[in-house]
N, C-alpha and C positions, 0 to 999 in steps of 0.2 A: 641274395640281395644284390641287387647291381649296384655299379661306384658311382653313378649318379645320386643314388638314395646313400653309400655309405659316407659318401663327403658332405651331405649335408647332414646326417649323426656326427658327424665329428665336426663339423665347423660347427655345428649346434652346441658342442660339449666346450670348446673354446667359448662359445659367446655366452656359455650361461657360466661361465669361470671368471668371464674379464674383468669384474670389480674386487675380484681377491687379491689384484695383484700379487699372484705369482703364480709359477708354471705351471704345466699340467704336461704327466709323463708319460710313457708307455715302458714298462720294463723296466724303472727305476723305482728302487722303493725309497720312503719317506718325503713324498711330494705327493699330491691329488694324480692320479692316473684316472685313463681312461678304461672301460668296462662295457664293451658292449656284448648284449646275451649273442650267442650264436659267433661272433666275429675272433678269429683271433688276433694279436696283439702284430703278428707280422700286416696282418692285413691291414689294421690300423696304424703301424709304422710306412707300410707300402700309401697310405691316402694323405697323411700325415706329408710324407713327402712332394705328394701330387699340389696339396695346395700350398704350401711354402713356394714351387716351380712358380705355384701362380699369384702367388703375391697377397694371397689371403691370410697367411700365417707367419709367425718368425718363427722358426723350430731348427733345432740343433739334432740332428742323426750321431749316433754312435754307432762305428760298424765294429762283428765281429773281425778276430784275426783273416779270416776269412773273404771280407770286403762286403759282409751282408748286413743289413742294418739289423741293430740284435737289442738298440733303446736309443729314445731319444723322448727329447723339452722343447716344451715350447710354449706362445702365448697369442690369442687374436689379432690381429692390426685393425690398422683406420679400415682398410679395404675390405678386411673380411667382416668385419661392422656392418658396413655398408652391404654389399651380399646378403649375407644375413638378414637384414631387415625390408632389404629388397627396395633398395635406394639408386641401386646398379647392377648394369645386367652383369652376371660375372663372366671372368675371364675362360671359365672352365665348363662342359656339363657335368649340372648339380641342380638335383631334384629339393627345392625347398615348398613345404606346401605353408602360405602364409597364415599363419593362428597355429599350426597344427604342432607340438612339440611332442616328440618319444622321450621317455623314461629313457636318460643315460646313468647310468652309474658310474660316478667316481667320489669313490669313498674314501672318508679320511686317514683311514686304517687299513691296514693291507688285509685285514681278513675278508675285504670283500665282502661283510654284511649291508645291506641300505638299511638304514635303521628307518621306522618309519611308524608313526602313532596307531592306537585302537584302529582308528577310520580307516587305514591305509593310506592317508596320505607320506609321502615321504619327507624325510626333512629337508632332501632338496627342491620340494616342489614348495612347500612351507618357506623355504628362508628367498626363493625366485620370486615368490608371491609377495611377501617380504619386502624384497627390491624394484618390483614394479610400484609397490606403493611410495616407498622413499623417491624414484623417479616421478610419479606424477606429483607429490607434495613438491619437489623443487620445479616441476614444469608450470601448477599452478598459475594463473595471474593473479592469484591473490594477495590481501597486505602481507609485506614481510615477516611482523610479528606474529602472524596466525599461522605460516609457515612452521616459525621458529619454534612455535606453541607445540603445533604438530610433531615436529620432526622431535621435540623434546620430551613428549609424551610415548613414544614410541619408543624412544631411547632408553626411557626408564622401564618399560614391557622387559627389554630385551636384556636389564638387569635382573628381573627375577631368576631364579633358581627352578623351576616348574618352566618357563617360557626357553629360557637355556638347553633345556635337555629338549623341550619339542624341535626349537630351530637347530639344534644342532653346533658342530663347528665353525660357522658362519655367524655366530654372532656377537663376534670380536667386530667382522669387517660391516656388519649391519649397522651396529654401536657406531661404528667410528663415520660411518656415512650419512648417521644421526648428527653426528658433530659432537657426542658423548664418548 
């Protein structure tokens, strides 16, 4: 895979993270990490740092005693937003094809399972899908209260106990960006 295609995986993995607020790791446990099939974790620390150089990312390197990066945190910015969405040309070459999203895996658990329903959907493509909706209800120009209707009707989805375990861990930050 060339680092054109592996930094837009990984700025993709920042930007389908950035409403959890909080970090996403490489090599630390008990935070969301990164997972990409075939890649290892230095090569994602090696990209990782390539685009913090360029202003797409805030991320914190931990090097070994040694001086080689061995984990590191971090989170999207305004810039890498914009990249991403393809608002601005970026600062780097990064192959992003627009519509087109890869399956990343960063799971909640360190075992590294994607939990994912009958259908094969995953719970992260379910709780992304999730969040596009909650963004176009508040993009809406519709009357406020049909908004409010909406976003309160969802909110209550995402209290059941059967909708909980489809969406996953995410629907703590789902709930709350219901305003429930």
């Amino acid at each position: 895979m060339k680092d054109t295609d592996l930094r837009a995986l990984v700025l993709q993995g920042f930007y389908d993270c950035r409403r959890q607020r909080t970090k996403v790791g490489v090599g630390i446990d008990g935070i969301l990490k990164f997972q990409i099939p075939g890649v290892s974790e230095q090569e994602i620390l090696r990209i990782c740092t390539e685009l913090e150089e360029s202003g797409l990312i805030d991320w914190k390197t931990v090097n070994d005693p040694w001086g080689n990066p061995s984990l590191g945190f971090g989170e999207i910015n305004a810039s890498g937003v914009d990249v991403f969405e393809g608002t601005v040309t970026p600062p780097l070459p990064i192959h992003i094809e627009p519509g087109k999203h890869q399956a990343i895996s960063i799971p909640e658990q360190e075992s590294g399972v994607k939990a994912a329903t009958p259908n094969g959907q995953s719970q992260q493509e379910i709780s992304r899908g999730l969040s596009i909706l909650i963004e176009e209800i508040n993009k809406t120009s519709g009357p406020e209260a049909d908004k409010e209707e909406a976003r309160l009707l969802l909110g209550k989805f995402l209290e059941n106990n059967l909708a909980r375990g489809v969406v996953g861990h995410r629907t703590t930050a789902l709930a709350m960006a219901c305003g429930i």
